[in-house]
C-alpha positions as CSV (number, residue, x, y, z in Angstrom):
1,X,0.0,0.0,0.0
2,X,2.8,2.3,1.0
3,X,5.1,1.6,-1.7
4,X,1.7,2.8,-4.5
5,X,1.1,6.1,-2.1
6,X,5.3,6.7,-2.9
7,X,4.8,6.1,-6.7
8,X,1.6,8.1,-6.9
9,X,3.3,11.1,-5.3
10,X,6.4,10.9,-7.0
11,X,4.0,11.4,-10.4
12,X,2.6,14.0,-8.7
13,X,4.9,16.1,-8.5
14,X,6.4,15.1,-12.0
15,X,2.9,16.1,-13.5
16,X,2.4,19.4,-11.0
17,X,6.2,20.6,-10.6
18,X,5.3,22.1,-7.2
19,X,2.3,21.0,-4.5
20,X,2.3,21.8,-0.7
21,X,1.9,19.0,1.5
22,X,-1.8,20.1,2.2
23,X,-2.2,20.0,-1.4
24,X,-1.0,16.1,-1.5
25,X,-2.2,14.8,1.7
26,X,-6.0,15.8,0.1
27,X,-5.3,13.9,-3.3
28,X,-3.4,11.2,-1.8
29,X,-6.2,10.8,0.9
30,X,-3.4,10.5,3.9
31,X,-2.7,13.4,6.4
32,X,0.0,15.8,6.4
33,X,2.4,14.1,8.9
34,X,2.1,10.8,6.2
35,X,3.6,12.8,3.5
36,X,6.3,14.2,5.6
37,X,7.4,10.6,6.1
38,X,6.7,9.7,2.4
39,X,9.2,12.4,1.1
40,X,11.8,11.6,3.9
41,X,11.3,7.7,2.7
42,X,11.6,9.2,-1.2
43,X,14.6,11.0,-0.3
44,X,16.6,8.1,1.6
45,X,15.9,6.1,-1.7
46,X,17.5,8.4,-4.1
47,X,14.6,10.8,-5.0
48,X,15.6,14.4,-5.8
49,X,12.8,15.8,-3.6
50,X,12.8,19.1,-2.1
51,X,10.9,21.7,-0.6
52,X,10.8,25.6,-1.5
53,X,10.1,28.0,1.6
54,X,7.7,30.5,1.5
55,X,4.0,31.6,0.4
56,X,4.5,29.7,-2.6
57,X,6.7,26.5,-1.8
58,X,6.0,23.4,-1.8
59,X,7.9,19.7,-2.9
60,X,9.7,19.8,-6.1
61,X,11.9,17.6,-7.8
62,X,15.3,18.3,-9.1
63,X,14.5,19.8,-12.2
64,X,14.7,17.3,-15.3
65,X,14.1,14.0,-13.1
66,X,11.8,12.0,-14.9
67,X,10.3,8.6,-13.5
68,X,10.5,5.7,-16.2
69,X,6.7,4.6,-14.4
70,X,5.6,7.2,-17.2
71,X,7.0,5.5,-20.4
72,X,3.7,5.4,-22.3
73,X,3.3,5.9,-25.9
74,X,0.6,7.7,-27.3
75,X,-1.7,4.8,-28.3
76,X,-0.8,3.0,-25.1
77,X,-2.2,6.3,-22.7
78,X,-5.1,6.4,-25.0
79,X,-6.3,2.6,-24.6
80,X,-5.3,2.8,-21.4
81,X,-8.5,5.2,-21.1
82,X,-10.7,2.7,-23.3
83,X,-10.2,-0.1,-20.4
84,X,-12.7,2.3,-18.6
85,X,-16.0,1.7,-19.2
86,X,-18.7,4.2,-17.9
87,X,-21.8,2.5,-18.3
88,X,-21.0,-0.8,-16.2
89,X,-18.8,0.4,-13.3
90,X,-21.8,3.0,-12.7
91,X,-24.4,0.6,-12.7
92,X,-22.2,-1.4,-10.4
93,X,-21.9,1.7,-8.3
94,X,-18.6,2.3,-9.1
95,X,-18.6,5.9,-11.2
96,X,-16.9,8.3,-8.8
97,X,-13.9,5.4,-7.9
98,X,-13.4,5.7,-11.8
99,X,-13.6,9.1,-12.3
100,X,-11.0,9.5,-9.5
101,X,-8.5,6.7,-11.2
102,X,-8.8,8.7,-14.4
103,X,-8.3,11.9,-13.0
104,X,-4.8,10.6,-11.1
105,X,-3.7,8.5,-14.2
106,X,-3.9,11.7,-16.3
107,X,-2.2,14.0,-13.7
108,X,0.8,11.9,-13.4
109,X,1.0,11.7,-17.6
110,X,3.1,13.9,-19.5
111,X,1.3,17.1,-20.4
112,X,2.0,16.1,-24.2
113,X,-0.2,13.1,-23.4
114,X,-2.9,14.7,-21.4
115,X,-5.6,15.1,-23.9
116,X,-5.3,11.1,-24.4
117,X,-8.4,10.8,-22.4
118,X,-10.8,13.0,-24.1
119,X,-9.2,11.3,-27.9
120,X,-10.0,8.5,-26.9
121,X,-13.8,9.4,-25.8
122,X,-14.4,11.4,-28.8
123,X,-13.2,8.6,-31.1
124,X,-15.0,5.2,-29.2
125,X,-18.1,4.5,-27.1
126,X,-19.2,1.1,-25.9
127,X,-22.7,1.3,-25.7
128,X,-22.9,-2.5,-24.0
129,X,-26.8,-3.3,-23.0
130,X,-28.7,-4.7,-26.2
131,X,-32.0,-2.9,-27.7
132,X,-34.9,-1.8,-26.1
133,X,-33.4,-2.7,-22.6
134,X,-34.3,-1.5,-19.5
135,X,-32.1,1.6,-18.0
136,X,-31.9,0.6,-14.8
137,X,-29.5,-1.7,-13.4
138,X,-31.0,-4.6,-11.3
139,X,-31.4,-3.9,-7.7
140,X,-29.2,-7.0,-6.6
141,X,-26.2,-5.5,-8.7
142,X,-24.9,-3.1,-6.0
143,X,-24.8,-5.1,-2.9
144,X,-23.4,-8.3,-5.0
145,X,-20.9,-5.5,-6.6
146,X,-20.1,-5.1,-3.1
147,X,-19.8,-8.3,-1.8
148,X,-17.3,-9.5,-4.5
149,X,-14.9,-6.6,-4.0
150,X,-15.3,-8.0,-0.6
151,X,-15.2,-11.9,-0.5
152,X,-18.4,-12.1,1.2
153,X,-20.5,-14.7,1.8
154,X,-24.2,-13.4,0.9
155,X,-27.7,-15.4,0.8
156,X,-29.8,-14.9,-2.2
157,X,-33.5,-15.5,-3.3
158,X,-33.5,-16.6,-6.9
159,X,-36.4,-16.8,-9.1
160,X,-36.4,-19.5,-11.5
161,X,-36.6,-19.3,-15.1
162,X,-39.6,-21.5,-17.2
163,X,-37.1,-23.5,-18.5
164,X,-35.5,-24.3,-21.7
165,X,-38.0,-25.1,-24.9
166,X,-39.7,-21.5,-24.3
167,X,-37.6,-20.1,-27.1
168,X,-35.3,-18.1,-25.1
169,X,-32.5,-19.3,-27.3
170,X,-28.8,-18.1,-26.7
171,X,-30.2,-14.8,-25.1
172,X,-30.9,-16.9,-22.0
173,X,-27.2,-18.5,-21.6
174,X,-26.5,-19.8,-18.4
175,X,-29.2,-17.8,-16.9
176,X,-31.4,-20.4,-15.9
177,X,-29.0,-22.0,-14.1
178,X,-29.0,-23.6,-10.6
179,X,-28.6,-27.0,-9.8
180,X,-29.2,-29.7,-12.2
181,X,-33.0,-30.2,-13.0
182,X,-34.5,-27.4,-11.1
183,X,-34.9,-24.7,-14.1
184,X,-37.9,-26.6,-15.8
185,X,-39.8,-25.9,-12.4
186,X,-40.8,-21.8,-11.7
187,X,-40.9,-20.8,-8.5
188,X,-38.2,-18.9,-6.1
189,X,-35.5,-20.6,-3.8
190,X,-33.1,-19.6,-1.8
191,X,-29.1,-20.5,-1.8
192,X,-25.6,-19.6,0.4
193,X,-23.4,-18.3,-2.2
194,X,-19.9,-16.9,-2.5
195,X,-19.5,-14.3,-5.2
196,X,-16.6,-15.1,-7.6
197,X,-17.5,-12.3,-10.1
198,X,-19.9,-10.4,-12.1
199,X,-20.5,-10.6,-16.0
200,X,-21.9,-8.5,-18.6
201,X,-23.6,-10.4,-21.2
202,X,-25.2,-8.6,-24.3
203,X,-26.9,-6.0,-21.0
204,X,-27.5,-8.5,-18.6
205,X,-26.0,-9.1,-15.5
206,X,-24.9,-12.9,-14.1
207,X,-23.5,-13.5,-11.2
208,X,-20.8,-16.9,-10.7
209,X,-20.7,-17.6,-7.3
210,X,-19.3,-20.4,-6.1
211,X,-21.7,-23.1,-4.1
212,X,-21.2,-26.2,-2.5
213,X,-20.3,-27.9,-5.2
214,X,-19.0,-25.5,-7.8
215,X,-19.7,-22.4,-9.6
216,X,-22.6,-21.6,-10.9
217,X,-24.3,-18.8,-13.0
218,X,-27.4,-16.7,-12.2
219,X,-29.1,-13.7,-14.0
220,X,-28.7,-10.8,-11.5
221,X,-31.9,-9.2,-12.8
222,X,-33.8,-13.0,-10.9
223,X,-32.2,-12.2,-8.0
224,X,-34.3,-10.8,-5.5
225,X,-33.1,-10.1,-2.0
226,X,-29.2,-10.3,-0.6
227,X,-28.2,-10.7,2.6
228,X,-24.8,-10.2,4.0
229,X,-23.9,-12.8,6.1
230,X,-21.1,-11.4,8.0
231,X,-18.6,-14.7,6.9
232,X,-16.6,-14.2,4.5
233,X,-14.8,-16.8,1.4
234,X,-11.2,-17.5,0.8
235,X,-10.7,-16.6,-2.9
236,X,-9.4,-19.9,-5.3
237,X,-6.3,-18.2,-6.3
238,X,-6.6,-20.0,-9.3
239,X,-9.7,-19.1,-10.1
240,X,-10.0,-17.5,-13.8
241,X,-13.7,-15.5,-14.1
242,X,-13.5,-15.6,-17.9
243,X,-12.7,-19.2,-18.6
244,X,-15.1,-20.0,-16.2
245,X,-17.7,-18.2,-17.9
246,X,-16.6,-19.0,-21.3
247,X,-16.9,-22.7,-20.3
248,X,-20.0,-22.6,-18.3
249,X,-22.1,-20.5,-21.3
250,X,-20.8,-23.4,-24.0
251,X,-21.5,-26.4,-21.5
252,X,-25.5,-24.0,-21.2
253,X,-25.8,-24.2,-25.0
254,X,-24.7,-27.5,-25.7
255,X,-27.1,-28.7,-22.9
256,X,-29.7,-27.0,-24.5
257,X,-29.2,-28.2,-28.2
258,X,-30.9,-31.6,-27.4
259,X,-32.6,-32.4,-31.1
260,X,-31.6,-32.5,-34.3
261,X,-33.0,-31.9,-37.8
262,X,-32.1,-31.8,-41.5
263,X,-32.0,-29.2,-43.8
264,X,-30.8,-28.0,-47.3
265,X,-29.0,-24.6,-47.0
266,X,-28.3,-22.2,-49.9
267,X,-24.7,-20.6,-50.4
268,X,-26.8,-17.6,-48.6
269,X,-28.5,-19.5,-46.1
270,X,-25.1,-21.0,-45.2
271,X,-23.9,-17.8,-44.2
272,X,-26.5,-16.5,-42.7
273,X,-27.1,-19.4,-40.6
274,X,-24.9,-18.0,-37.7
275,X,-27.3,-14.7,-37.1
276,X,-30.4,-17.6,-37.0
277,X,-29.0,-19.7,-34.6
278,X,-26.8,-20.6,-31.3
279,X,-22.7,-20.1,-32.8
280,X,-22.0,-24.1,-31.5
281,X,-25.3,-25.1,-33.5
282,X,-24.2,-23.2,-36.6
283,X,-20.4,-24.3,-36.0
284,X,-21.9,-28.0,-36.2
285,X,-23.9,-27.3,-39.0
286,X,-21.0,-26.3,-41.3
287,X,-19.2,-29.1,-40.1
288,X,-21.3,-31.5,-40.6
289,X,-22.4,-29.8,-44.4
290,X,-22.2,-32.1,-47.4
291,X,-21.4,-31.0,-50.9
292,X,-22.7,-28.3,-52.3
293,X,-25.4,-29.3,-55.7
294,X,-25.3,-28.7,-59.2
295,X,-27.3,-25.0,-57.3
296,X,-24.8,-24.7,-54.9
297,X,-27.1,-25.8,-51.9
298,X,-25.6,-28.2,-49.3
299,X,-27.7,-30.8,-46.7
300,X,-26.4,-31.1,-43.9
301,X,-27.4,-31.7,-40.2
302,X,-28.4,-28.7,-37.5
303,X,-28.5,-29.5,-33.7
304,X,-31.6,-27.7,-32.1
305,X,-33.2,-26.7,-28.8
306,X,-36.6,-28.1,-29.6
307,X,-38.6,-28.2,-33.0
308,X,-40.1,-25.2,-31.9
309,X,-37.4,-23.5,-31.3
310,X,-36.3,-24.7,-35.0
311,X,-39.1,-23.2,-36.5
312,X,-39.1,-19.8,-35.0
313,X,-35.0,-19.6,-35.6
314,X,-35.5,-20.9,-39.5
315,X,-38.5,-18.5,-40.4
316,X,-35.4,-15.6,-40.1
317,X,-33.8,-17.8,-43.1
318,X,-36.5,-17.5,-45.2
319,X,-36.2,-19.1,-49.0
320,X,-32.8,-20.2,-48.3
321,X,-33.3,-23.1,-46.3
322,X,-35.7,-26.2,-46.7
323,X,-36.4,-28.4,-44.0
324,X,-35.9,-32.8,-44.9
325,X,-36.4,-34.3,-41.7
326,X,-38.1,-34.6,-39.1
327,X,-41.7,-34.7,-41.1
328,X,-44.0,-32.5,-38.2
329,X,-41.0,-29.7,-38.7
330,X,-41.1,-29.8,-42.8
331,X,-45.0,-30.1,-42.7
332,X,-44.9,-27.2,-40.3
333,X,-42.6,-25.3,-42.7
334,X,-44.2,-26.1,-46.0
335,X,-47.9,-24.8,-44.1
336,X,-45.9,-21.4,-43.2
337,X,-45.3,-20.9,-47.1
338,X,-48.7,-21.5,-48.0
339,X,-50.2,-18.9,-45.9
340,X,-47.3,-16.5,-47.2
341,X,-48.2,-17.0,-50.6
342,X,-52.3,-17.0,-50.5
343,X,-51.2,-13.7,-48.3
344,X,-49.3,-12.3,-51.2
345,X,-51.1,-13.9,-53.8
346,X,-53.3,-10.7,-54.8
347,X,-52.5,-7.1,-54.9
């Protein structure tokens, strides 16, 4: 902790030239008789730190001392402003913690790369939640924002989804998840979890948490109460939050893709395929695709969530695919058609 508060002030003063100790007790949040102790401990290590009597003294250092800590190149201060992303770390409650971080990496950068931070904002914007989404973060987000930081143990109510074969689709990843078998049944329960980390998922929220027996995902926005325990978790220190999620979202799809059916897919269709359904579906699909015909149109087999799901994915295809197999899915199809063409049959 100490050795940070001695490289912050040491960029300090290399961005300000001159600041009283008042003036750096208040940004370093320490009190006055803490900085004397810094400089004496900056000063003992080689660091040509003075002070200047008078009305307007104040620590300097020895004029043309330059720390290599700021060594940045242009494009590395300004995507070094990118890693910050508004939207989420307010909504996690977060906002003034970042603004403060920004405002202290660009004090201690070299007044030639000061205006990195505003290049960088005028040139890229991640807007992360999807369409028509609610503003509002969940209510859970904060205090499980909290209790991450934290490692604390919290106690959650968690309202089940309906289950997979409603047509969620890949916009539902993981987030039905509890224990094995309990999605399909609605209904709210309540679980001991620790909080291993928080992801943002097309605007949603999950939360991984590790229970008895592993992690687990759940969508913050099903969460309904959380409760502080008082205990708090010893962090894996292997633990890696994005392979975790990475694996646990392909393990949620491939769970879900339970059926398959047959289709014939157009040199369009083929490409398109991959907007209409799950990427590991599609992936599969390609694989699995025979040689293209004398019209350039390839059979080949697509895994699915149910047949429903099939049909509402493949409408999005249109012309370019025909269902083969199963019959109730082709049938279903081929009815579709005809009431699209008795619809447009007359002007």
């Amino acid at each position: 902790m100490r050795a940070a508060r001695l490289i912050s002030l040491v960029l300090l003063l290399q961005a300000r030239e001159t600041m009283t100790a008042a003036e750096l007790a208040r940004e370093l949040e320490v009190s006055e008789r803490t900085i004397y102790r810094d400089v004496l401990a900056l000063s003992a290590a080689g660091v040509p730190v003075y002070a200047d009597q008078g009305r307007s003294g104040g620590y300097r250092l020895l004029d043309g001392y330059r720390t290599r800590l700021t060594g940045l190149s242009r494009a590395e201060a300004e995507t070094l402003f990118l890693s910050g992303l508004p939207g989420p770390a307010s909504e996690m409650g977060l906002a003034d913690v970042l603004g403060v971080a920004q405002l202290k990496v660009t004090a201690a950068l070299p007044a030639s790369l000061r205006d990195a931070a505003g290049r960088a904002r005028q040139r890229f914007h991640l807007d992360a939640p999807g369409w028509f989404r609610e503003a509002d973060p969940p209510p859970a987000l904060h205090p499980l924002a909290r209790a991450s930081w934290q490692d604390q143990v919290v106690e959650i109510t968690y309202r089940r989804g309906a289950g997979a074969g409603a047509g969620a689709g890949a916009g539902a990843t993981a987030g039905a998840s509890i224990r094995a078998g309990e999605a399909a049944r609605p209904g709210e329960v309540s679980r001991t979890v620790e909080p291993a980390g928080l992801v943002l998922k097309n605007g949603t929220w999950y939360l991984v948490a590790r229970v008895d027996d592993g992690h687990r995902i759940y969508r913050v926005d099903r969460i309904g109460t959380v409760t502080v325990t008082g205990a708090s978790f010893a962090r894996d220190p292997g633990f890696d939050l994005a392979g975790v999620w990475a694996a646990r979202s392909a393990e949620f799809v491939r769970a879900i893709l339970t059926e398959e059916i047959t289709v014939r897919l157009s040199p369009a269709g083929l490409r398109a395929l991959r907007w209409a359904v799950e990427a590991p579906a599609a992936r599969a699909a390609a694989d699995a695709a025979g040689p293209p015909d004398g019209q350039g149109w390839v059979r080949t087999r697509l895994p699915v969530e149910s047949l429903d799901v099939a049909y509402q994915q493949l409408q999005a295809l249109g012309p370019q695919v025909e269902v083969v197999a199963p019959a109730a899915l082709r049938a279903r199809m081929r009815a579709a058609a005809a009431e699209l063409t008795a619809l447009y049959a007359t002007d």
